[in-house]
C-alpha positions in Angstrom: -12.5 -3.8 4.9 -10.9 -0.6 6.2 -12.3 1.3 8.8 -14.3 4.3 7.6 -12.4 6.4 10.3 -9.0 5.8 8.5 -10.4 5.8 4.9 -10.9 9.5 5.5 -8.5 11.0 7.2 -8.9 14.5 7.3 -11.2 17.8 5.3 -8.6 19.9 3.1 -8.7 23.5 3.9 -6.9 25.5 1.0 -7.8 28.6 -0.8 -9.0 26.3 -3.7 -10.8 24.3 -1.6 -12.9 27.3 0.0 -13.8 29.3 -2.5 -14.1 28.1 -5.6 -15.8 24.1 -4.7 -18.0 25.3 -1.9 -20.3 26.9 -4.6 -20.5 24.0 -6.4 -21.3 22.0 -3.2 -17.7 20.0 -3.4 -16.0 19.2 -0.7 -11.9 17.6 -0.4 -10.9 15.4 2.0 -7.6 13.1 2.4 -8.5 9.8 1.9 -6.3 6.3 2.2 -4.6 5.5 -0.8 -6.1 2.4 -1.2 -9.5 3.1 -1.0 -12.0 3.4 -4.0 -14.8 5.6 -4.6 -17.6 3.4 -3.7 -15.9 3.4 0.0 -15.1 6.8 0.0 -19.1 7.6 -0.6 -20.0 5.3 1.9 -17.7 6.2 5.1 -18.5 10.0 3.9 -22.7 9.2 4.0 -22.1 7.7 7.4 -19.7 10.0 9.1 -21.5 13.3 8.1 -25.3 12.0 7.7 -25.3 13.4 3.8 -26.3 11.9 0.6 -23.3 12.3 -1.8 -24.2 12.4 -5.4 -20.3 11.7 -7.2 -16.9 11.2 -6.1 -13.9 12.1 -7.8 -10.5 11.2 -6.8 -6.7 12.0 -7.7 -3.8 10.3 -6.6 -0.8 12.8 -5.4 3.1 11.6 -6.0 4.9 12.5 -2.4 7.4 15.7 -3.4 11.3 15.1 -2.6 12.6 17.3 0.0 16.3 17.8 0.7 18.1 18.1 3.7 21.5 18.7 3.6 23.0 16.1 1.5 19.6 14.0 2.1 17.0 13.3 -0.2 14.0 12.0 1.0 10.5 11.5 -0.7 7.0 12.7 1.4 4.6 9.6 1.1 1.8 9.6 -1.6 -1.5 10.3 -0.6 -5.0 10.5 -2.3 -7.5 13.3 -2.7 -11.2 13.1 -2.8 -13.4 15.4 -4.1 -17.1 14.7 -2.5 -20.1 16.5 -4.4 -23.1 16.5 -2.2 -26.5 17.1 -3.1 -28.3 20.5 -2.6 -29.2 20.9 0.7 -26.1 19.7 2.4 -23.6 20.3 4.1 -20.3 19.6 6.0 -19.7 21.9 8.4 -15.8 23.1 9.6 -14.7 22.0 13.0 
């Protein structure tokens, strides 16, 4: 069982993110890359005290970056997309 304070690491705050999901009531966060939806929900529901009615996730390929005459690959990492119910609401720290 993972911890629910390292199954969601951190909110995502991009343009995307801001405008066009907050109508809908969808929030992203960076989850672990092992964890499944079912976890996410629940270490979401207890963290923010919010009923979440679906999760959606997306696993993201780490990018190569050069440096020189170095290659090196940025880790994967998963995104979450959280859709609360009406009512609700994270708010940004």
């Amino acid at each position: 069982m993972i911890d629910i304070y390292v199954l969601v690491k951190k909110r995502l705050l991009t343009d995307r993110s801001m405008s066009g999901l907050d109508q809908s009531n969808t929030f992203l966060f960076e989850a672990h890359t092992k964890a499944n939806k079912v976890q996410i929900r629940n270490a979401i529901e207890r963290l923010f005290d919010v009923k979440v009615l679906s999760v959606n996730t997306a696993s993201v390929h780490g990018k190569r970056r050069r440096r020189g005459r170095t290659v090196a690959k940025m880790p994967d990492w998963k995104k979450a997309f959280v859709k609360l119910r009406e009512g609700d609401a994270i708010e940004l720290l």
